[in-house]
FISE-733518 format. One record per residue: residue number from 1; x, y, z of N, C-alpha, C in turn. Coordinates in steps of 0.1 Angstrom, whole numbers. Layout:
 seq   n.X   n.Y   n.Z  ca.X  ca.Y  ca.Z   c.X   c.Y   c.Z
 NUM     X     Y     Z     X     Y     Z     X     Y     Z
...
***
This chain:
 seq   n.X   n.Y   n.Z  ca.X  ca.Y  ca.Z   c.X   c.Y   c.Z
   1     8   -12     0     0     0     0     9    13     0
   2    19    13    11    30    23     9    43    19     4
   3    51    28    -1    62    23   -14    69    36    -7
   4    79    39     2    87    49     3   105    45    -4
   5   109    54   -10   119    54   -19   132    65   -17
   6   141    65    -7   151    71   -12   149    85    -5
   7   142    87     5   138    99     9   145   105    24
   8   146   121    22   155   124    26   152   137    33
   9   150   143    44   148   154    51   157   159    60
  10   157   170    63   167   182    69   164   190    74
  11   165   195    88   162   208    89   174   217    93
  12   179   224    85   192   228    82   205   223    86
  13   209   221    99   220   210    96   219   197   101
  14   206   195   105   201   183   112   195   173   101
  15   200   162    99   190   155    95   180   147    94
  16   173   145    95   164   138   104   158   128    97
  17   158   120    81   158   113    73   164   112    63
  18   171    98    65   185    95    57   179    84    50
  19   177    91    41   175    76    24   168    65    33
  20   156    71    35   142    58    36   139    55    25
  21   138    35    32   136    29    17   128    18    23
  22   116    19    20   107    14    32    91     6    22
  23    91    -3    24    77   -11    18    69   -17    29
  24    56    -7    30    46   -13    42    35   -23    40
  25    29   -33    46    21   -44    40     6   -38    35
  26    -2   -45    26   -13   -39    21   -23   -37    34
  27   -19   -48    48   -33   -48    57   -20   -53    67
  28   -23   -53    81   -15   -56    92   -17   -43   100
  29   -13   -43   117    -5   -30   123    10   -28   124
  30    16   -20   123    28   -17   122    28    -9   129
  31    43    -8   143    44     2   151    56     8   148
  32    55    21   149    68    29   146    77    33   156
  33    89    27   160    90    32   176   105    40   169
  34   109    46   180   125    49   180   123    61   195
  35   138    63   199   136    77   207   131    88   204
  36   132   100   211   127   110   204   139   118   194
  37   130   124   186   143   126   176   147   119   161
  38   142   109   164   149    94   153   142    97   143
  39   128   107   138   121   109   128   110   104   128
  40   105    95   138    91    91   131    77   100   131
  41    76   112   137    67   120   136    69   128   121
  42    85   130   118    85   135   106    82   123    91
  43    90   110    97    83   107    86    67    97    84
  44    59   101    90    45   102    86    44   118    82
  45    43   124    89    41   141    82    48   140    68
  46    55   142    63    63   141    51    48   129    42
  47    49   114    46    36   107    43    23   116    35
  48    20   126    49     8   130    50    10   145    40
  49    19   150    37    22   163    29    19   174    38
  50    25   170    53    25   184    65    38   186    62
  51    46   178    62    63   185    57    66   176    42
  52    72   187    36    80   185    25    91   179    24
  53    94   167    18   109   158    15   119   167     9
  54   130   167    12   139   168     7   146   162    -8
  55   143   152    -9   143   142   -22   135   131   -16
  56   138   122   -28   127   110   -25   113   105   -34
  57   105    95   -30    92    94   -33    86    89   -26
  58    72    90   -27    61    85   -16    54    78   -26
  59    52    63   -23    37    61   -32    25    54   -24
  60    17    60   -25     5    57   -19    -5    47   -32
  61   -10    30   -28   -19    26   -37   -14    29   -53
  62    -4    28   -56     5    24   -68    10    39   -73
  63     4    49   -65     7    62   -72    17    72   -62
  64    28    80   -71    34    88   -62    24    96   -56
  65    23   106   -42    14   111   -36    24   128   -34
  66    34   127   -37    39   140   -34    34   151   -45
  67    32   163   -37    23   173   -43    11   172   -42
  68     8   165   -47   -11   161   -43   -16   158   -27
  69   -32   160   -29   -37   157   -16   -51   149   -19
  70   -53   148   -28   -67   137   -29   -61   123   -19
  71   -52   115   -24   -48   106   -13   -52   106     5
  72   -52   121     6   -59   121    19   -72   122    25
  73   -78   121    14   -90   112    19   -95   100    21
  74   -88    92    22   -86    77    24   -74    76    36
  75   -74    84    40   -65    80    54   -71    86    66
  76   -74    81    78   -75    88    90   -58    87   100
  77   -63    99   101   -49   105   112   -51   110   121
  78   -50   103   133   -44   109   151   -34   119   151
  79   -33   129   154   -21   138   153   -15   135   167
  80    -7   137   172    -4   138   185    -5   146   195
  81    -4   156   190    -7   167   199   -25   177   195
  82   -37   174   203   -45   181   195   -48   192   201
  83   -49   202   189   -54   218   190   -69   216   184
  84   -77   221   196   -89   231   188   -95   241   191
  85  -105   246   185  -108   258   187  -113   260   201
  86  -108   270   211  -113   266   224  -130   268   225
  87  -132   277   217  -146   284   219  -157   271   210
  88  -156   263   205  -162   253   202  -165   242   204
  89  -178   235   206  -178   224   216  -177   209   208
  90  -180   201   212  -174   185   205  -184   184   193
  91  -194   189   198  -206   186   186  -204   192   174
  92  -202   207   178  -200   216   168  -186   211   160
  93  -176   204   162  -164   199   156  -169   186   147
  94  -173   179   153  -176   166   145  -190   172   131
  95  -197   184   134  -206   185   127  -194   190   115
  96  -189   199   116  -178   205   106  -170   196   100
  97  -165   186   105  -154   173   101  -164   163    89
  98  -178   162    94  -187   157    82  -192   169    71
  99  -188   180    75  -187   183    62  -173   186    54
 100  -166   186    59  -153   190    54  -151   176    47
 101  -150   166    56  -155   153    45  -161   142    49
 102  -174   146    37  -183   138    36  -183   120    30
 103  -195   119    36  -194   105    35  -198    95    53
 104  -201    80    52  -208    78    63  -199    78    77
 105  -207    80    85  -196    79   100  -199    70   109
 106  -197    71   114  -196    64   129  -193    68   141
 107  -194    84   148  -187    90   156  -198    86   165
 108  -207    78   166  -219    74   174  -211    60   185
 109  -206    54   176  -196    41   184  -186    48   195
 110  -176    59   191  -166    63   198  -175    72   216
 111  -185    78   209  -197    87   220  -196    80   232
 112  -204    68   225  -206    57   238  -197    51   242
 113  -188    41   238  -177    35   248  -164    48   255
 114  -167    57   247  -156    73   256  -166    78   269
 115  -180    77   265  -189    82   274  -190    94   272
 116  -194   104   259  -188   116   257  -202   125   257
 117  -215   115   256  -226   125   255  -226   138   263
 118  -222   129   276  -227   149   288  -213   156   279
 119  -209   153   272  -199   165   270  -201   169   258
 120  -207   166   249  -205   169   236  -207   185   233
 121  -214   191   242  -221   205   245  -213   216   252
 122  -201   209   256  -195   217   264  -184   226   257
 123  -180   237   257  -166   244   251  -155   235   253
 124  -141   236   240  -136   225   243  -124   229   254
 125  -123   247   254  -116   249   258  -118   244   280
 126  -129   240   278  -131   239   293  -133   221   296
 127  -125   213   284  -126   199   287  -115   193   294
 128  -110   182   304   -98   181   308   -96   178   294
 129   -77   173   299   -67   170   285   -73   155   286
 130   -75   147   290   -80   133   284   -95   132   280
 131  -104   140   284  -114   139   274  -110   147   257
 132  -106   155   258  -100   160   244   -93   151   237
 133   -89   138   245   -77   130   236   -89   126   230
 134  -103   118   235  -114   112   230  -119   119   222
 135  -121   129   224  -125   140   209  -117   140   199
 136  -105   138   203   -96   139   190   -95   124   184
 137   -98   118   191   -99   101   187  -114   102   181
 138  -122   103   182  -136   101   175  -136   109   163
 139  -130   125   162  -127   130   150  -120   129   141
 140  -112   118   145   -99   109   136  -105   100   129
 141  -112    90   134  -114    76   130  -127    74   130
 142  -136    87   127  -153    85   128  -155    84   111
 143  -147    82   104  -146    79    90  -139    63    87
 144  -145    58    77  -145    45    73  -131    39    64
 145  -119    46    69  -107    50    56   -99    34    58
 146   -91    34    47   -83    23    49   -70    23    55
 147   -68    37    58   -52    36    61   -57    41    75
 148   -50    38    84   -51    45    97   -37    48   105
 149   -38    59   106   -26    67   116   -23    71   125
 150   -19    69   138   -21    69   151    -6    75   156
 151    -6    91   158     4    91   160     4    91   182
 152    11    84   187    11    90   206    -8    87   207
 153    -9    78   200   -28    77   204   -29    75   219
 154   -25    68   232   -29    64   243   -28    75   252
 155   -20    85   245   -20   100   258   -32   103   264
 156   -35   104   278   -44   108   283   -56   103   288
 157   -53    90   277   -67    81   279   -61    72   293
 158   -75    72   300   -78    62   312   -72    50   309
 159   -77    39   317   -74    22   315   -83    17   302
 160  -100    27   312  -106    11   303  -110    21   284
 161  -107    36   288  -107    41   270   -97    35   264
 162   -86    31   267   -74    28   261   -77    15   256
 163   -84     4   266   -87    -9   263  -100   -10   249
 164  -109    -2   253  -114     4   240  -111     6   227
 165  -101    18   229   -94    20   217   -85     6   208
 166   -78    -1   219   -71   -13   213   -82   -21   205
 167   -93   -21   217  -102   -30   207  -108   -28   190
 168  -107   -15   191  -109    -9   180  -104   -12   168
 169   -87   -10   174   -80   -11   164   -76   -24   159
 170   -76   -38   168   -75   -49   165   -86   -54   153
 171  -102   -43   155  -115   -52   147  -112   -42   135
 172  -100   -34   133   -99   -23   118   -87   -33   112
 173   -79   -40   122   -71   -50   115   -81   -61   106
 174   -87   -68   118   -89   -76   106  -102   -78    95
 175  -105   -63    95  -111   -56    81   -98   -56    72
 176   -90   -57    73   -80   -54    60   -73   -42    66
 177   -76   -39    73   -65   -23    70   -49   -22    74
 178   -49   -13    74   -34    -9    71   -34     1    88
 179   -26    -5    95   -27     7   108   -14     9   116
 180    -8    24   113     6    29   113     1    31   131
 181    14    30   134    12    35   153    28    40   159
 182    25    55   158    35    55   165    32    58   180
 183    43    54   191    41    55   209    56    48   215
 184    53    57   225    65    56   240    60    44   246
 185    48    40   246    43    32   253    47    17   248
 186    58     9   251    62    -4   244    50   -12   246
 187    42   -13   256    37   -24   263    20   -27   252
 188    18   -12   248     9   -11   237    14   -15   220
 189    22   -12   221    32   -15   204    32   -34   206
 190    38   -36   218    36   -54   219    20   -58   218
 191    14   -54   226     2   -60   228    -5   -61   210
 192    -5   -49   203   -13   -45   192    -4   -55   180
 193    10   -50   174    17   -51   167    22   -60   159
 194    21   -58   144    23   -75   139    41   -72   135
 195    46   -63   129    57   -54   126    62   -41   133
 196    71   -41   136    80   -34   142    90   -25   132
 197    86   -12   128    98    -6   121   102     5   137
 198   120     0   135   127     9   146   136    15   137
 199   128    30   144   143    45   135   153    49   144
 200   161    50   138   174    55   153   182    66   141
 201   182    76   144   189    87   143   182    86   124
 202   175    88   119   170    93   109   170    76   100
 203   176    65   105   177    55    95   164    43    99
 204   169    33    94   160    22   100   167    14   107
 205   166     8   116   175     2   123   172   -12   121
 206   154   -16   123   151   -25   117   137   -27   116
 207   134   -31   105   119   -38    99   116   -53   100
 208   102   -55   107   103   -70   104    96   -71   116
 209    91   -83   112    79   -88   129    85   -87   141
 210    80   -86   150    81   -89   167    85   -95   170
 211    83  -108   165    93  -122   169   104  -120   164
 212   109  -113   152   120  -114   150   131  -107   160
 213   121   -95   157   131   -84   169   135   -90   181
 214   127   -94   185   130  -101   199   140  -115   198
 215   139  -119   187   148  -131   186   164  -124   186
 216   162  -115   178   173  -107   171   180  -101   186
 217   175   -97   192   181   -88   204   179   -99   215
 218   178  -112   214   177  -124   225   171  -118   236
 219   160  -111   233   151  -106   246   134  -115   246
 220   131  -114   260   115  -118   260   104  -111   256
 221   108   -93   259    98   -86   255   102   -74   246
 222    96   -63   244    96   -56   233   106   -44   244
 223   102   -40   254   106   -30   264   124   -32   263
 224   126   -46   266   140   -52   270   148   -52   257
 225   139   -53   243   146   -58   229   151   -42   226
 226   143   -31   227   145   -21   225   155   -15   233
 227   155   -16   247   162   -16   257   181   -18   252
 228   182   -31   247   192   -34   247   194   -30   229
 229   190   -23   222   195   -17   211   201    -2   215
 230   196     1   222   195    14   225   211    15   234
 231   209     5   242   226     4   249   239    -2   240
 232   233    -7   231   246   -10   221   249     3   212
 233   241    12   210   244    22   203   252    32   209
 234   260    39   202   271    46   201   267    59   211
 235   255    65   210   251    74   213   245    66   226
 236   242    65   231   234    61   243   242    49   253
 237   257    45   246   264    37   254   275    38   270
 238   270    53   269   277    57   282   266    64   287
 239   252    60   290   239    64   293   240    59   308
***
């Protein structure tokens, strides 16, 4: 489904993507982990056409997608950090999000297992930060898309929204889809994850299932496999 080629980003003397060369499966979850820094927020934004490549290609569904944005209607995206308008309440957001783009929803499923009705009326500026993460989750994924993109999705959410959300995303797997995840949280990347892409300083360090990684780094879990890449590295070996 995704075809990344040779791609390259900078922000003046930093680099932050060094010749990705990356083929993602047509359906599966894939978690994107690395430290902070290593690129993976830039490279989905670059993905999504919020930052510009430096060289490279992106192909989205057999087609390059750089320059264009029709491709983004067939993807839902979690941003990580969400802004909205303070003076506007949940309802009034999701009413604008069906029209900005149309087509059938489902923001009725996310209402009830977040428990969002008493709130839907309220300004958003006067919601705690974990009910906002639920707003920002129902106006993500209240559309029927095939790609799904989760950047830091578990911030803020409780136990049992979080167990929710996983469940979600396990019944979008096995519809077919395609569901990118990036998070700090290992314990969620294991639980969910069929593939593991790790970025360490703009590269890949490695692609490839769970089991592998873990075989590869002779660890039991994903915390300890990561763990012990991170201490073999040059940069983090006097940590």
């Amino acid at each position: 489904m995704i075809t990344i080629t040779n791609l390259n980003k900078s922000y003046k003397k930093n680099h932050v993507l060094r010749d990705i060369n990356l083929e993602l499966p047509q359906s599966g979850i894939v978690a994107l982990l690395g430290p902070n820094g290593s690129g993976k927020t830039t490279l989905l934004k670059c993905f999504l056409g919020m930052v510009l490549a430096d060289s490279g290609d992106l192909v989205f569904d057999g087609r390059s997608v750089l320059g264009q944005y029709e491709y983004r209607a067939k993807v839902s995206y979690l941003s990580q950090i969400a802004r909205f308008p303070e003076n506007l309440t949940a309802r009034e957001l999701i009413s604008l999000m069906k029209e900005i783009k149309p087509g059938e929803t489902r923001e009725a499923n996310f209402i009830k297992v977040f428990n969002l009705e008493k709130e839907l009326d309220k300004k958003m500026g006067s919601l705690s930060g974990g009910t906002r993460q639920k707003v920002n989750i129902t106006l993500a994924l209240m559309h029927d898309d095939p790609l799904i993109i989760l950047d830091e999705p578990s911030t803020g959410l409780d136990p049992l929204s979080l167990q929710e959300l996983k469940k979600f995303i396990l019944k979008e797997r096995e519809r077919g889809k395609l569901i990118l995840i990036t998070t700090h949280i290992l314990s969620l990347a294991e639980d969910l994850a069929d593939d593991i892409l790790f970025l360490l300083e703009g590269d890949i360090y490695f692609n490839g299932s769970l089991k592998d990684l873990l075989n590869d780094q002779g660890e039991n879990n994903l915390e300890n496999a990561i763990a012990h890449i991170l201490r073999s590295t040059k940069e983090y070996s006097h940590a």
